[in-house]
N, C-alpha and C positions, 0 to 999 in steps of 0.2 A: 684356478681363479679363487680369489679370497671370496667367503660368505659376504653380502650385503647386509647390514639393518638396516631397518626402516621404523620408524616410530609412528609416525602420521599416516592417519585414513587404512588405517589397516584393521581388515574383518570389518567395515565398514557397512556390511550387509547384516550385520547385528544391528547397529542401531536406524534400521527404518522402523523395526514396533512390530507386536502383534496384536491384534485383535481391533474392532470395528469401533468396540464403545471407547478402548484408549485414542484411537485416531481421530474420532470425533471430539476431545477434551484435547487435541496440540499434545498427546503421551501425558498429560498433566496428572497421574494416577499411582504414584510411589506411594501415597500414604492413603488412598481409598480402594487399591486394590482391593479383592474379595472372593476373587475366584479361580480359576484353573489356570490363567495368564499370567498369575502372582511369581508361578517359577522362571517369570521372563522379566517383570518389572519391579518384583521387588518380594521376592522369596518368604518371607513372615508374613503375606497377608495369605498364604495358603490355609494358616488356623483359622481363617472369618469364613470358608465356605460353607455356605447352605446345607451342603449335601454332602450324604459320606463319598460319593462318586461319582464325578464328573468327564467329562468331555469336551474339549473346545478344539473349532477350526478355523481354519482362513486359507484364504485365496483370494491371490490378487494379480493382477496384468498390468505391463506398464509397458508404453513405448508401442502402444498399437500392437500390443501380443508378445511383443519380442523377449520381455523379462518374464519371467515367472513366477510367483512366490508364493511360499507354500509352509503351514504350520499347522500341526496338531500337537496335542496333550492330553495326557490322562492325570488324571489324581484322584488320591483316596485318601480319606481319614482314617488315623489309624488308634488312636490312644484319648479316652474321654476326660480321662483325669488331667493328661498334659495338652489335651486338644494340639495334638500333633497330627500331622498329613505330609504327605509327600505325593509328588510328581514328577513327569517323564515328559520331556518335549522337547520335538523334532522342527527345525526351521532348514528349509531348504530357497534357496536362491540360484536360479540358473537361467541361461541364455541357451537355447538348443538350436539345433542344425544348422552350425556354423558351417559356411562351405570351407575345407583344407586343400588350398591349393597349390600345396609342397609337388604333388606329383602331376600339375596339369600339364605341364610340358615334356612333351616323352624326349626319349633319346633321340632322334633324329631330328629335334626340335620344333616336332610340327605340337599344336595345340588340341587335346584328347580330352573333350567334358565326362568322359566317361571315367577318371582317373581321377575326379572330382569325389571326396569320400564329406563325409559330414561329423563333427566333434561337438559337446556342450563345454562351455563353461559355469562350471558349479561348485556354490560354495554350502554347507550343510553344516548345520549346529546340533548339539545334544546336552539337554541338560538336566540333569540327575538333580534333585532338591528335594529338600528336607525340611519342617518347618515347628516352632510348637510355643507356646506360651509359657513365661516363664511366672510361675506357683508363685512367686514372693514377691511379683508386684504384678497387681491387677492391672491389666490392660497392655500388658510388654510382653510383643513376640520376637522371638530371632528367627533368622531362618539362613539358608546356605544352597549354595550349588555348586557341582560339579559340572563343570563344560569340558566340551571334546568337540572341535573344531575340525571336518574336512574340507580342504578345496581342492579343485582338480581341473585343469584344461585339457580334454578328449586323455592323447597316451602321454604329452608332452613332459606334463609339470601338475605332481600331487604336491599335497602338504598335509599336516597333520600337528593341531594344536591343542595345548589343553589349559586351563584356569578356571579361577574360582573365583566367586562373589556370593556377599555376606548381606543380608537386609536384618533391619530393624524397622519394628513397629508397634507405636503407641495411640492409644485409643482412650479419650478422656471426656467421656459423657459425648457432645458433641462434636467434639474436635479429636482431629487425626492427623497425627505426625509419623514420616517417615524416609526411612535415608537404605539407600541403595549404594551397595561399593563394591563395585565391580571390577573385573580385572585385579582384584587386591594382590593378587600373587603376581599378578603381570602374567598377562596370556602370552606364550614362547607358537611361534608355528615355522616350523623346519621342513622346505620348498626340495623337492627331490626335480632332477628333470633329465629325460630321456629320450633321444632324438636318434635316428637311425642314420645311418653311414650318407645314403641318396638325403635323408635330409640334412645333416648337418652342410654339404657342398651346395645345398642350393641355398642357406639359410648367409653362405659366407661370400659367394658368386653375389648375392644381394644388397652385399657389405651389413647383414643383419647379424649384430653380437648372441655369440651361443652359450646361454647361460650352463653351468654345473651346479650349482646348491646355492642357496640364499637362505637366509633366515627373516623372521619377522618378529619382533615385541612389541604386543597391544599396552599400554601405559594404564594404568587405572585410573580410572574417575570417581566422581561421588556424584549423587544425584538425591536431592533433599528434596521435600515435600512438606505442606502443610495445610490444609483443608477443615469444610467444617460442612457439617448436614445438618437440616433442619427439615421442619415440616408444618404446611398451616393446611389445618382440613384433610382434605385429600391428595393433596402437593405439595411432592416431596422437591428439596434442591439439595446441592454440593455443590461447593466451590471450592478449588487447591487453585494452590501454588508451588512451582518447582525448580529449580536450580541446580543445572548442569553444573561443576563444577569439575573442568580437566585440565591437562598438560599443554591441550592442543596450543595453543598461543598463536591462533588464527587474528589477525588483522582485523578483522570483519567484526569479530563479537562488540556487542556494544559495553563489556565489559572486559577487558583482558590487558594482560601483562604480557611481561617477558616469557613467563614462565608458565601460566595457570590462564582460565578464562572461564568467566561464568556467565551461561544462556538462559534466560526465562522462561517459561510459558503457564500460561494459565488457560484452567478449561473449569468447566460449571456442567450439571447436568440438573433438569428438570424432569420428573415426574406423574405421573396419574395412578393414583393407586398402585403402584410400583409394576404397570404393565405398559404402558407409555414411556416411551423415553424420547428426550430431545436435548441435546447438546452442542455445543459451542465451545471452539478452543481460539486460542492465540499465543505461537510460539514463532521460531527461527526470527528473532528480532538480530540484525545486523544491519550494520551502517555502509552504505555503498557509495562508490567513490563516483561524479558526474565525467561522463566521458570527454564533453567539451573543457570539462574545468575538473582536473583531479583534485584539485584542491578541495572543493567542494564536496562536501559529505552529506547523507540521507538517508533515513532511518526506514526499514523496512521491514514488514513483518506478514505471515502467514497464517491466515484463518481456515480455519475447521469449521465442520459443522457436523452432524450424525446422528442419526433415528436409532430408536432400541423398542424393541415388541416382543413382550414374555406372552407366550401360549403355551400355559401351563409348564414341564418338565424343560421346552425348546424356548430357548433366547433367541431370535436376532436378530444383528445390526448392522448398520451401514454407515459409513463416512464416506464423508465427499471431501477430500483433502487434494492437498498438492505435493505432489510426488514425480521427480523427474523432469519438472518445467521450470524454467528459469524466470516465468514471471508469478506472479502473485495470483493466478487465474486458477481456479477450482477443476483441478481435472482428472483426479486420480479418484475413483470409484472402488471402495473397498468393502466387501460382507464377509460378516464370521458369522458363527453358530455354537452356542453353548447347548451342552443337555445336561439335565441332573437324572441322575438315580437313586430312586427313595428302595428302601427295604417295603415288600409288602404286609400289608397289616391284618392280621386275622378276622374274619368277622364272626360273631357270633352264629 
């Protein structure tokens, strides 16, 4: 059997986001990133962290428990002169104890729940990043990753993919610009699958096609950003703006072509002495088509919203976002948690 490509929705469990306070701004965050999530949304804002070392996590539930998902990261500062830093971060996405009901029916064709075995579906990311400010213009960082992509369904079908993305970022008094290019090499994942003699006859008795290898090429995108903070008294804001810009050439976008399509969102965060946080995003703006009347088109879009509470060294935050529903309704509940570590200070 010849390899398959697929261009579209592929690793697609990469772009759901990590972290509480991005999901709270609609991911609106390429050019205000600032912290240990920088190696997932936009790799150069790793030189703005606070701390020489950090820590972030997430965890999230979807589908009434059924999905799972899951991210940490570490990072450390490494170089004062280049204010460089690098980071390490694991995203895991899975579906567990699927029932496999290859072997429910025994040989004499009676039905055996005992013969009932359980598999996950999982997909895992790793991304190695690097990040530092470049000496010969103030306020311009670059930064890079390394991704390595596993998926796997229980014994059947692994894969294993790898690619790269490059961030820049600029920082000019108040204002902050930033662009994210992902997939620049084009992410390649090569589908292995293995199926046993008893399953391949029950898989073909079902008239179910028995795959041998397939391949996958993730396309690169860019994702640009442009924001500005400010502050009056005691309270602080931000506001960006950001622009998907990919290959997909979905229908749906409210910008799109043949060939490219570009998606909006914007988010803002509000402040209290930088220990209060509160947030608002708006993004997946797409035009849907009226069931009674195709013809007819309607503009849709997805609001955010998300709290943020610094106590001392611990961040954390929450979004109330939409994730996994097909309507406009707030139902996905999402918390992360950042730590910093300061070096101790001598006292007299």
């Amino acid at each position: 059997m010849a390899p398959v490509q697929a261009q579209k929705y592929v690793n697609e469990f990469f772009n759901i986001s990590v972290g509480a306070r991005a999901h709270g701004m609609s991911g609106s965050v390429v050019a205000n990133t600032e912290d240990g999530t920088s190696g997932y949304w936009n790799p150069a804002g790793l030189t703005a962290m606070n701390s020489p070392f950090q820590i972030n996590a997430m965890h999230a539930q979807w589908f009434g428990g059924i999905v799972n998902y899951d991210y940490l990261s570490v990072s450390k500062k490494f170089n004062d002169v280049k204010n460089s830093a690098g980071s390490l971060s694991i995203i895991r996405m899975g579906v567990d104890n699927i029932p496999n009901t290859l072997d429910l029916v025994s040989e004499d064709g009676s039905v055996d729940y005992s013969r009932v075995t359980f598999f996950s579906d999982a997909a895992y990311a790793a991304l190695i990043s690097y990040a530092q400010n470049i000496t010969k213009i103030k306020g311009l960082s670059v930064g890079g990753n390394i991704k390595i992509i596993h998926r796997s369904t229980g014994s059947f079908a692994k894969s294993w993919g790898f690619g790269a993305d490059v961030g820049l970022r600029y920082v000019n008094n108040n204002w902050m610009f930033g662009a994210n290019f992902r997939d620049i090499t084009t992410t390649y994942n090569a589908w292995n699958f293995t199926f046993s003699d008893e399953e391949k006859l029950v898989l073909a008795l079902n008239n179910n096609e028995i795959p041998v290898q397939s391949s996958e090429v993730t396309l690169p995108r860019m994702i640009l950003g442009s924001g500005y903070r400010g502050k009056f008294k005691k309270i602080g804001f931000l506001a960006e703006v950001n622009a998907v810009v990919s290959t997909d050439g979905r229908e749906s976008a409210i910008i799109s072509g043949k060939r490219f399509i570009v998606e909006p969102s914007v988010g803002a965060e509000i402040d209290y002495v930088k220990k209060v946080f509160l947030r608002f995003g708006v993004g997946n703006f797409q035009t849907v088509r009226d069931i009674t009347n195709p013809a007819n088109r309607s503009l849709e879009v997805l609001p955010t919203v998300g709290l943020g509470l610094k106590l001392g060294r611990l961040h954390v935050d929450y979004a109330l976002a939409n994730i996994g529903s097909v309507s406009g309704v707030l139902i996905s509940h999402i918390f992360s948690a950042k730590l910093d570590f300061f070096p101790r200070t001598k006292t007299e």
